[in-house]
C-alpha positions, 0 to 999 in steps of 0.5 A: 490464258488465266481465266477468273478464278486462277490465283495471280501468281505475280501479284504473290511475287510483287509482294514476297510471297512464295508460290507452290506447285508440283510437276504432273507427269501422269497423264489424268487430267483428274491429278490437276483438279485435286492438287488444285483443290489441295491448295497448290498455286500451280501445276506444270503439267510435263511434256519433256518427261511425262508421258503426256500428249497434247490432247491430255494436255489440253484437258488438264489445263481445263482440269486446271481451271476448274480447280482455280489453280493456274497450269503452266506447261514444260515443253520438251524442248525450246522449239517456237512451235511446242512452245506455241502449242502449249501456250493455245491450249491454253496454259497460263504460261510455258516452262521453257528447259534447258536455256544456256545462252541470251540467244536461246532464252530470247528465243523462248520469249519471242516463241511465247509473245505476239506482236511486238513482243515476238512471234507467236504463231497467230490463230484468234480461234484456238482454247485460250482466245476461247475459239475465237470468243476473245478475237478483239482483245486475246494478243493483246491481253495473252501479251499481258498475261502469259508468263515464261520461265526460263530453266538454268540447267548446266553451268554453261546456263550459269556462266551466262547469266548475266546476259539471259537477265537481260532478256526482257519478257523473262518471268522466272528464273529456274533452277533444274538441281538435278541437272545442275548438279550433274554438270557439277560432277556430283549427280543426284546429290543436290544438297551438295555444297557446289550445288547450294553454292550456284543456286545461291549464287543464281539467286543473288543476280537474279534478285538484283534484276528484278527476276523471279527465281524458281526451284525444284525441291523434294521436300516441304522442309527444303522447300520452306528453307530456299523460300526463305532465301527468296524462291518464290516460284518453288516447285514441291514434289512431282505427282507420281513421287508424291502419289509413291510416297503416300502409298508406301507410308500406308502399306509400311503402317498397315504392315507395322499394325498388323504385325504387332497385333497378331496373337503370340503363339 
């Protein structure tokens, strides 16, 4: 459950602005207090291909909280009870992957919501009723306050579209581009034009919904350019890539400088 001190992601969204966060697949719990302290909106701490169990899971959503920045969890799969774990831990919301029909983005709602809204698994003495410390007010206000997003992955994802859009309890729409374009026949490539194509084409329904659309970028650049187009929960970068690509651009500069100024001889 959010607490205080998170940012409120769908205030951002009611009014336009877009949301940044990257994946976190390492598992220290010390990586979402910095991207928090860095000033990321959220973190999607990733148990379908980070190396991350549970119990690291539950403290970095704590690293989370104590940064302000809200965790949200990716499942490794669209299961009632992962679902539901992530969700009393404590998260502000599940990341569900691989959604291709109504059936299983229902699925995923029911797994994430109480009474009436679905069928979460109920226990008031779990981390996100605080042990039990919220018992009176924790179903009706995790109903409230957890958010689902739900990932379009394949083309069978977007051929039903329509009918997922129509699933109440759907937060946000992402888009896996990586994914998309290896059901596409063009892998890896996701600034393909079939690729930009579906996205574009998955912004236009979702938009006239009221859905949130969500992306995976690589790039502030690319990232600031599909925010104009409307992605509003757009997720920059992926924490080992990040911690990669700092590093190799220190060893390339201390390298350049070294070099060039060792004497001739």
């Amino acid at each position: 459950m959010p607490v205080e001190n998170l940012k409120d992601l769908r205030d951002m969204w009611k009014r336009g602005t877009p949301t940044f966060g990257p994946f976190v697949g390492l598992n220290a719990p010390g990586i979402c207090e910095i991207l928090g302290h860095a000033g990321f909106d959220y973190c999607i701490i990733d148990l379908e291909h980070g190396a991350i169990d549970l119990e690291t899971a539950e403290n970095m959503v704590r690293g989370a909280n104590a940064a302000g920045i809200a965790p949200i969890i990716r499942v490794a799969v669209n299961r009632e009870e992962l679902i539901g774990q992530a969700l009393d831990l404590g998260a502000a919301g599940v990341h569900v992957p691989t959604i291709s029909t109504a059936e299983e983005a229902q699925a995923a709602v029911w797994a994430a919501k109480f009474s009436p809204l679905g069928r979460r698994g109920v226990d008031p003495a779990v981390r996100a009723a605080r042990y039990s410390a919220d018992r009176a007010i924790f179903f009706e206000k995790a109903n409230r306050e957890t958010f689902v997003v739900t990932a379009i992955e394949g083309t069978e994802g977007i051929k039903n579209l329509p009918e997922i859009l129509q699933v109440k309890g759907i937060d946000v729409l992402f888009v896996g581009p990586y994914d998309l374009s290896q059901s596409l026949g063009v892998i890896g490539q996701v600034r393909h034009p079939k690729v930009i194509e579906k996205i574009q084409e998955i912004i236009t329904l979702s938009k006239k919904s009221g859905v949130v659309v969500g992306l995976y970028t690589d790039t502030p650049e690319i990232a600031r350019e599909w925010a104009k187009q409307g992605i509003l929960y757009c997720c920059l970068g992926i924490d080992s890539a990040i911690l990669y690509n700092v590093c190799n651009n220190l060893v390339k500069q201390v390298h350049s400088e070294t070099t060039t100024q060792q004497p001739k001889t």
